[in-house]
Biopython code that builds the backbone (N, CA, C, O; Angstrom):
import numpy as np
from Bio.PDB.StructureBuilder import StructureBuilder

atoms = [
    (1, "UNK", "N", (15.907, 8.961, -19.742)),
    (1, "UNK", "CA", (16.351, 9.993, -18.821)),
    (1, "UNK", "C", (17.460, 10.793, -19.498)),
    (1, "UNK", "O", (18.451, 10.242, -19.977)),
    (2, "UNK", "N", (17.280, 11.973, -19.518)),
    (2, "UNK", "CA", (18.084, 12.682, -19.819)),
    (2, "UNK", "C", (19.292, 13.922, -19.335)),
    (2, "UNK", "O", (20.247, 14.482, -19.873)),
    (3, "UNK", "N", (18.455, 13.960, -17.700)),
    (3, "UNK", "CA", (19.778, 14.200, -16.434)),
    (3, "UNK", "C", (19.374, 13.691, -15.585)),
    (3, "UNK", "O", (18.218, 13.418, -15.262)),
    (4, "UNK", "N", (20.667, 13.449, -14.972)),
    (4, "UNK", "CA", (20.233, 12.804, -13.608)),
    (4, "UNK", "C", (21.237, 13.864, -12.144)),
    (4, "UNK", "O", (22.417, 14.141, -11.930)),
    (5, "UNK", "N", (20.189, 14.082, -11.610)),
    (5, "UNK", "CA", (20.693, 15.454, -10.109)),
    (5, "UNK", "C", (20.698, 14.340, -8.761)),
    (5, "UNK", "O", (19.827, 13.580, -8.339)),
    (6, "UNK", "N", (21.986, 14.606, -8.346)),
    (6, "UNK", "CA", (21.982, 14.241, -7.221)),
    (6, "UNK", "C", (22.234, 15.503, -6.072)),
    (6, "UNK", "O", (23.072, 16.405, -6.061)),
    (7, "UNK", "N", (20.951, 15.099, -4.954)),
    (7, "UNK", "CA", (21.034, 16.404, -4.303)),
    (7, "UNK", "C", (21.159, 15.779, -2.616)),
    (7, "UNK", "O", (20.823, 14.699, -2.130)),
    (8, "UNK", "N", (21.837, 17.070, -1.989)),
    (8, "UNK", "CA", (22.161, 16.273, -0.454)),
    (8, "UNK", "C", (21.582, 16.346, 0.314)),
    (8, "UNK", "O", (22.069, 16.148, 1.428)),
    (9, "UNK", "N", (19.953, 16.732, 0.145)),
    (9, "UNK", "CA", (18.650, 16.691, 1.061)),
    (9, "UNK", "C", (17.645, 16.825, 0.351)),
    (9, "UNK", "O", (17.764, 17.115, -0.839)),
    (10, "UNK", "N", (16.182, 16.602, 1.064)),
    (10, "UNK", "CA", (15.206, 16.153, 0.467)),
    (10, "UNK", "C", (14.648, 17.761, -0.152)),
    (10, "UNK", "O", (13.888, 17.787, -1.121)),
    (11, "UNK", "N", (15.068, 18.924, 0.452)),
    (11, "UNK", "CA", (14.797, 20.383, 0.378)),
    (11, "UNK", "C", (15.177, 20.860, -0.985)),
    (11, "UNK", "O", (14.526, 21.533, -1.785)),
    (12, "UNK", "N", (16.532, 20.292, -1.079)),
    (12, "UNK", "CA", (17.311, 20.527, -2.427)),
    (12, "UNK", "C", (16.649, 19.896, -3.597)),
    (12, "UNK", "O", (16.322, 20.526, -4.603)),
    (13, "UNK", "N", (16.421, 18.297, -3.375)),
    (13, "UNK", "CA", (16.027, 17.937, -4.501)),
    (13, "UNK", "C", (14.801, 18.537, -4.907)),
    (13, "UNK", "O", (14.819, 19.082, -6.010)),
    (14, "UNK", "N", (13.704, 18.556, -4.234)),
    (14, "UNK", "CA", (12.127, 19.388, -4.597)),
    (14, "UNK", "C", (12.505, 20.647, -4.607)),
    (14, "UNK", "O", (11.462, 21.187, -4.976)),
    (15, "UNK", "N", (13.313, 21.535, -4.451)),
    (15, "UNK", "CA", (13.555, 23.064, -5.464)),
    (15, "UNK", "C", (14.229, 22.315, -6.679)),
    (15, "UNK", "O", (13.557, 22.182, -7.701)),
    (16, "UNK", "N", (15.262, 21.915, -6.642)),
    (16, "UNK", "CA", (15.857, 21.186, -7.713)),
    (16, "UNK", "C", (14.303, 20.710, -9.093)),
    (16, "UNK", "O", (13.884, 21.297, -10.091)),
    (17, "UNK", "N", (13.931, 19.472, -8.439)),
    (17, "UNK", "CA", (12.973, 19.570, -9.564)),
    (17, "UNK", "C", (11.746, 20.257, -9.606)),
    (17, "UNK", "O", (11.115, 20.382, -10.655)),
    (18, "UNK", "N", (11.352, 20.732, -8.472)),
    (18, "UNK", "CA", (10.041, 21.667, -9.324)),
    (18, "UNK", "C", (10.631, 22.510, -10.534)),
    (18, "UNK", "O", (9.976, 22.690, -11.561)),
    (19, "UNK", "N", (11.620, 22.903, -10.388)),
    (19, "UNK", "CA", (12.217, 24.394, -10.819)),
    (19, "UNK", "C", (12.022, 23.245, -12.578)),
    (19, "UNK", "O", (11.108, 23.816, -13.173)),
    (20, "UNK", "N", (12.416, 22.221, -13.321)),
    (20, "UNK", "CA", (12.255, 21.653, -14.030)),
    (20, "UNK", "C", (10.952, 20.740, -14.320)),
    (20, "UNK", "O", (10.947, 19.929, -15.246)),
    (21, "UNK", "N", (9.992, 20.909, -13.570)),
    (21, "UNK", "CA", (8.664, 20.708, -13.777)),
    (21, "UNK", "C", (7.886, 21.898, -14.220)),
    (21, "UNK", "O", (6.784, 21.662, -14.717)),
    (22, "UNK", "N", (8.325, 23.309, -14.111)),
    (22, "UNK", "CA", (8.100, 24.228, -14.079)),
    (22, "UNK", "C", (8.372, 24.907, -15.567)),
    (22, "UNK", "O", (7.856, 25.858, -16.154)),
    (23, "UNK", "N", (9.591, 23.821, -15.950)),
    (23, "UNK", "CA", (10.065, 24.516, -17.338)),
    (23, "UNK", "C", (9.796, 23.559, -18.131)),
    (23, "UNK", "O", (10.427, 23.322, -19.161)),
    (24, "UNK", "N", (8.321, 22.589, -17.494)),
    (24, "UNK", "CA", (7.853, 21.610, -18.873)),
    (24, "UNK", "C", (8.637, 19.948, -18.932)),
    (24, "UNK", "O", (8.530, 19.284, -19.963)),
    (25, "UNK", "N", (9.167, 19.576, -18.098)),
    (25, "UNK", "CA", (10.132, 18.653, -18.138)),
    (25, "UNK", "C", (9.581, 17.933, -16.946)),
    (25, "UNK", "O", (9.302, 18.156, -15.768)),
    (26, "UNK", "N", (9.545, 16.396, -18.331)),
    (26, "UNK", "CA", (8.724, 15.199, -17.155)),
    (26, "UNK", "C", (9.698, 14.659, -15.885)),
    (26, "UNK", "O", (10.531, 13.850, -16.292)),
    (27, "UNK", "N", (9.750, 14.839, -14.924)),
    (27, "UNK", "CA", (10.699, 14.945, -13.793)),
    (27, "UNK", "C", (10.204, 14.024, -12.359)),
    (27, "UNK", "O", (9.056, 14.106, -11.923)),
    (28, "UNK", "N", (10.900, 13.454, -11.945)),
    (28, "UNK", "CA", (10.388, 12.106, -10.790)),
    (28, "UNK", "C", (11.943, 12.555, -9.586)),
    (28, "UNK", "O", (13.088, 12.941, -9.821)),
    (29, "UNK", "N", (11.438, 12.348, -8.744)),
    (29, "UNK", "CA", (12.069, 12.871, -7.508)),
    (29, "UNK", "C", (12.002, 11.511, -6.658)),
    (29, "UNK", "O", (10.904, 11.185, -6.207)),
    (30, "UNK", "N", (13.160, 10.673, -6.408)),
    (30, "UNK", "CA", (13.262, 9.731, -5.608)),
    (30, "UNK", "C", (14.150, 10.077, -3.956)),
    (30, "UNK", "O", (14.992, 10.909, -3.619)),
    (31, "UNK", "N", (13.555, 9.151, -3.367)),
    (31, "UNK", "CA", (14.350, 9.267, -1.820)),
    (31, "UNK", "C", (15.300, 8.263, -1.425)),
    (31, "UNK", "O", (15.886, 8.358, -0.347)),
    (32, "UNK", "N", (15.533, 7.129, -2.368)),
    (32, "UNK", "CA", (16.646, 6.489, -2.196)),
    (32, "UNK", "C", (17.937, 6.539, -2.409)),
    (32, "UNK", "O", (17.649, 7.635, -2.889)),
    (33, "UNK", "N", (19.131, 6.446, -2.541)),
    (33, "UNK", "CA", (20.323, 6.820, -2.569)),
    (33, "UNK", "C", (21.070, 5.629, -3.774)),
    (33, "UNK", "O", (21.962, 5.789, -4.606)),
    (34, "UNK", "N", (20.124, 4.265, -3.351)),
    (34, "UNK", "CA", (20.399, 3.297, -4.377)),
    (34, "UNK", "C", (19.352, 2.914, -4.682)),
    (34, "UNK", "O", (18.947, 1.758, -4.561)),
    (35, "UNK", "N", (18.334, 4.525, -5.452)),
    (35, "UNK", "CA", (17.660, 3.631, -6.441)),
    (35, "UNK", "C", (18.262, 3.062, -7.816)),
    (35, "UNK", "O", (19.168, 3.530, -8.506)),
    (36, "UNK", "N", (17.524, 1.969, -7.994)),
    (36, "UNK", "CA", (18.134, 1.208, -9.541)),
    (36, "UNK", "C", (17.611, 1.924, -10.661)),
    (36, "UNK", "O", (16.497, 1.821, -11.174)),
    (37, "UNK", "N", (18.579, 2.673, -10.972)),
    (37, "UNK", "CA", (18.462, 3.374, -12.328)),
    (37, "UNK", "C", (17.756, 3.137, -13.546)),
    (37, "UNK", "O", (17.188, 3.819, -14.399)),
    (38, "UNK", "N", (18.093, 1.413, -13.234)),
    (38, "UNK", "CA", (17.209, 0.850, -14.106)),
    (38, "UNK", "C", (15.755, 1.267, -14.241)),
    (38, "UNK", "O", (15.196, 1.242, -15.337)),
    (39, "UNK", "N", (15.103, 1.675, -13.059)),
    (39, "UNK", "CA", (13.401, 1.478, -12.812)),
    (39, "UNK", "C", (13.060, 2.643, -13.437)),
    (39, "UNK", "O", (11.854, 2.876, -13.357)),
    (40, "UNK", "N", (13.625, 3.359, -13.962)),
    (40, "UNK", "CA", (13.225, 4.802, -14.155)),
    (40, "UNK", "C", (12.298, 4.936, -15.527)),
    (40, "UNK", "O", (12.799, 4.918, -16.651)),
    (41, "UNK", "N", (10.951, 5.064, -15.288)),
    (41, "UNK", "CA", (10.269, 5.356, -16.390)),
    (41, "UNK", "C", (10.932, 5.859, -18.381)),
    (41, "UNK", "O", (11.484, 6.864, -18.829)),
    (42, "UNK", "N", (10.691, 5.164, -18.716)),
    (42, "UNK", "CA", (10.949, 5.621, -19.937)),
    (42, "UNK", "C", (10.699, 7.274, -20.215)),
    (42, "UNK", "O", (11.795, 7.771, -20.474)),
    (43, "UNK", "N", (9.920, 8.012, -20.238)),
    (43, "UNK", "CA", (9.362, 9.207, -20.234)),
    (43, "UNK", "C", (9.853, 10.062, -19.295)),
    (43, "UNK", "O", (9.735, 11.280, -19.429)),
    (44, "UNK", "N", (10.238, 9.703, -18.624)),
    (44, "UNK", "CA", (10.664, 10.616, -17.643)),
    (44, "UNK", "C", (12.266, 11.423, -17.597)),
    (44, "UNK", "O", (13.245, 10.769, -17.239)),
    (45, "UNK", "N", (12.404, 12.932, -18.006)),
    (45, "UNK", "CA", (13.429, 13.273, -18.790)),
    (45, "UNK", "C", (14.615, 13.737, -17.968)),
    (45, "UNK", "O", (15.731, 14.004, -18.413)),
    (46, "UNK", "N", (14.099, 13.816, -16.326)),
    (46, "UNK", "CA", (14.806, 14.549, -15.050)),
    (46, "UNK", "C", (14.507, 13.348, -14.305)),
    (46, "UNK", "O", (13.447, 12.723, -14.327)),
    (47, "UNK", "N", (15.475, 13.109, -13.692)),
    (47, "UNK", "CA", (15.723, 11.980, -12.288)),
    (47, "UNK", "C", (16.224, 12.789, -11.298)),
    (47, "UNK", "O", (17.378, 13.202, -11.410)),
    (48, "UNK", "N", (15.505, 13.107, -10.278)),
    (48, "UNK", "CA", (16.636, 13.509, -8.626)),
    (48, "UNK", "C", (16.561, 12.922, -8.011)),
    (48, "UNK", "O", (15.448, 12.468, -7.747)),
    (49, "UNK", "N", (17.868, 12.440, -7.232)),
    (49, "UNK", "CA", (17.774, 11.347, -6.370)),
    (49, "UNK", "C", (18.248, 12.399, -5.046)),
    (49, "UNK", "O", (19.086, 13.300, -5.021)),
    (50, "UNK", "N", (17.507, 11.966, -4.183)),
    (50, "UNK", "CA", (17.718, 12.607, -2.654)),
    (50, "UNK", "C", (18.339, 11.293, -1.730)),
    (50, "UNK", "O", (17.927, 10.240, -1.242)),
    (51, "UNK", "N", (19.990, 12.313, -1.857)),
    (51, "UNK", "CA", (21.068, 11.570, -1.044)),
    (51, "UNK", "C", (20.918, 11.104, 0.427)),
    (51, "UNK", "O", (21.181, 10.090, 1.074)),
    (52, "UNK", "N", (20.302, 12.481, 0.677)),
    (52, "UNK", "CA", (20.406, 12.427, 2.643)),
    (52, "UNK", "C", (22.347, 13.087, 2.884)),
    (52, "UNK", "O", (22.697, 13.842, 3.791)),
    (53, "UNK", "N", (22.865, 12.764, 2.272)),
    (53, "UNK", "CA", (24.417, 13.053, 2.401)),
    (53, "UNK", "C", (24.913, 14.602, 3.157)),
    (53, "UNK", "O", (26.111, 14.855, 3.287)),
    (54, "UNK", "N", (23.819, 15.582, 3.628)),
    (54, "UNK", "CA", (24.485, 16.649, 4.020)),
    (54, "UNK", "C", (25.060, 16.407, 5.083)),
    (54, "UNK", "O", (26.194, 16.881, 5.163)),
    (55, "UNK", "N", (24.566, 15.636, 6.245)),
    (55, "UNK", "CA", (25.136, 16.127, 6.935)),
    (55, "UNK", "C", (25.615, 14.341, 7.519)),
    (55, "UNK", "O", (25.169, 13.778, 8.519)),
    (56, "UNK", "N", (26.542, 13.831, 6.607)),
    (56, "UNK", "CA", (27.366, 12.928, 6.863)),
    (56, "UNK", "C", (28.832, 13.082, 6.216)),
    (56, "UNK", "O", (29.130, 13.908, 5.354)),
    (57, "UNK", "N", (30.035, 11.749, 7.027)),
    (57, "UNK", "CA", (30.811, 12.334, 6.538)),
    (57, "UNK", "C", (31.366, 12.692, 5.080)),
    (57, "UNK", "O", (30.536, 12.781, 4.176)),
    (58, "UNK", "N", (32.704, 12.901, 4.801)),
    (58, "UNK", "CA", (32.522, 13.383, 2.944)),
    (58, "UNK", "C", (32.736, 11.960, 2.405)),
    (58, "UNK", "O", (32.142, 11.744, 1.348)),
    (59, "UNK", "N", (33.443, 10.966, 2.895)),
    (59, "UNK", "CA", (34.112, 9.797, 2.782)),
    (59, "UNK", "C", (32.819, 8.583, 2.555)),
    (59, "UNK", "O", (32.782, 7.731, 1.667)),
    (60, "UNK", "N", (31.748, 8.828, 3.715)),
    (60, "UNK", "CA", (30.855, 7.919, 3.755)),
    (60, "UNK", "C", (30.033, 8.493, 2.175)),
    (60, "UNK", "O", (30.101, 7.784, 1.171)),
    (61, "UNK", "N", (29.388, 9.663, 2.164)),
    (61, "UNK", "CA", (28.797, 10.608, 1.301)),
    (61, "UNK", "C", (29.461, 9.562, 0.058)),
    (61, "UNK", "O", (28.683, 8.782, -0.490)),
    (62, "UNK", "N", (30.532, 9.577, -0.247)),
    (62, "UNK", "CA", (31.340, 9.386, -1.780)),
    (62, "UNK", "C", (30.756, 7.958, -2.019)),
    (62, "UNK", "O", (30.463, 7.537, -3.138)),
    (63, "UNK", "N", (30.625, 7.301, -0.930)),
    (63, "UNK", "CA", (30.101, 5.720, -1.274)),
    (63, "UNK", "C", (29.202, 5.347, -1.856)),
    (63, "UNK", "O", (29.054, 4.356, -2.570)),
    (64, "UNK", "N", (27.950, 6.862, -1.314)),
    (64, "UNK", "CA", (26.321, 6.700, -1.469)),
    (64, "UNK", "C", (26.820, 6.079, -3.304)),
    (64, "UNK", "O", (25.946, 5.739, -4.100)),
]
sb = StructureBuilder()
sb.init_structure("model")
sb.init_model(0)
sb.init_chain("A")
sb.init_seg("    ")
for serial, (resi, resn, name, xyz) in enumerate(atoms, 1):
    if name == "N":
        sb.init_residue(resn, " ", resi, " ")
    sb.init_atom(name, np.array(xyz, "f"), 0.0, 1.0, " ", f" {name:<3s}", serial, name[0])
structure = sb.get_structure()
């Protein structure tokens, strides 16, 4: 993996990575908040993880 996007809804992350599927870049879009980083395909060069965090507080958000 070579970035990893954390985004604060599921809307964000799928513009987020199409927009890098788009420019050729093997890219996986998760919905967990604690996925294990570990699991992440070798090949795969974009990670987004979809927080859910918009509309919680900023305090709880920082924990995700």
């Amino acid at each position: 993996m070579e970035l990893l996007i954390l985004a604060d809804d599921l809307t964000g992350a799928l513009d987020t990575g199409i927009q890098f599927v788009a420019a050729g870049a093997s890219t996986r879009v998760v919905l967990d908040p604690h996925y294990d980083l570990r699991q992440v395909d070798p090949d795969v060069q974009v990670l987004v993880v979809d927080t859910e965090s918009r509309h919680i507080a900023q305090e709880d958000a920082a924990d995700l």
